[in-house]
C-alpha positions as CSV (number, residue, x, y, z in Angstrom):
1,X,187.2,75.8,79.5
2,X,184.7,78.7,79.3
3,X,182.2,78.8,82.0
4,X,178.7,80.0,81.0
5,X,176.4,81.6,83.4
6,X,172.8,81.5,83.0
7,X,170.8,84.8,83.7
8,X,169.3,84.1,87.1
9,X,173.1,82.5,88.6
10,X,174.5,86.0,86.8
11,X,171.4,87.9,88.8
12,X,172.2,86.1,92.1
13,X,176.2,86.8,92.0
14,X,175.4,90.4,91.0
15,X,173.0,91.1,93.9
16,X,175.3,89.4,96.2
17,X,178.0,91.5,95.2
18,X,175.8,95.0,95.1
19,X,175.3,95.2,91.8
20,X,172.5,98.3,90.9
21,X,170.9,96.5,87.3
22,X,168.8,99.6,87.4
23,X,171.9,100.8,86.5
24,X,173.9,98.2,84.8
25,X,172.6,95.4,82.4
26,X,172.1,91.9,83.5
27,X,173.3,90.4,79.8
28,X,176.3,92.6,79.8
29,X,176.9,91.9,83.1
30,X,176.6,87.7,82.9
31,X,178.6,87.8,79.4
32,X,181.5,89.5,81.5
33,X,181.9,86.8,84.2
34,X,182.6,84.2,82.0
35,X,185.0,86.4,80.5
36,X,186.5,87.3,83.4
37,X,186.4,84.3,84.9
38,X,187.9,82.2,81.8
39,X,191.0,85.2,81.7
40,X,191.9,84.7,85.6
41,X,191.7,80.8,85.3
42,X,194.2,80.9,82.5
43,X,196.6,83.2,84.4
44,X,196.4,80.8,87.4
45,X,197.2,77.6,84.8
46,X,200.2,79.5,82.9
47,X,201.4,80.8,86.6
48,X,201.0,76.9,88.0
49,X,202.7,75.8,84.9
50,X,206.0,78.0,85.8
51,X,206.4,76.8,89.5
């Protein structure tokens, strides 16, 4: 399951985290968390499987 983020709930996450997108690019950036987030919750499922 691959979570998408829409711009605005990317902008909110990044500015509640410090994000500068003077310096770094919103799209970049909200592409990334669904990456990230879809590789840690596949980790946590194939760790879970092996308990």
């Amino acid at each position: 399951m691959k979570k998408q983020f829409t711009q605005e709930e990317a902008r909110e996450i990044g500015e509640n985290i410090g994000v500068d997108f003077g310096v770094y690019d919103l799209e970049e950036f909200r592409m990334g968390l669904g990456v990230e987030i879809y590789t840690r919750l596949e980790r946590m499922e194939k760790e879970a499987e092996g308990e």
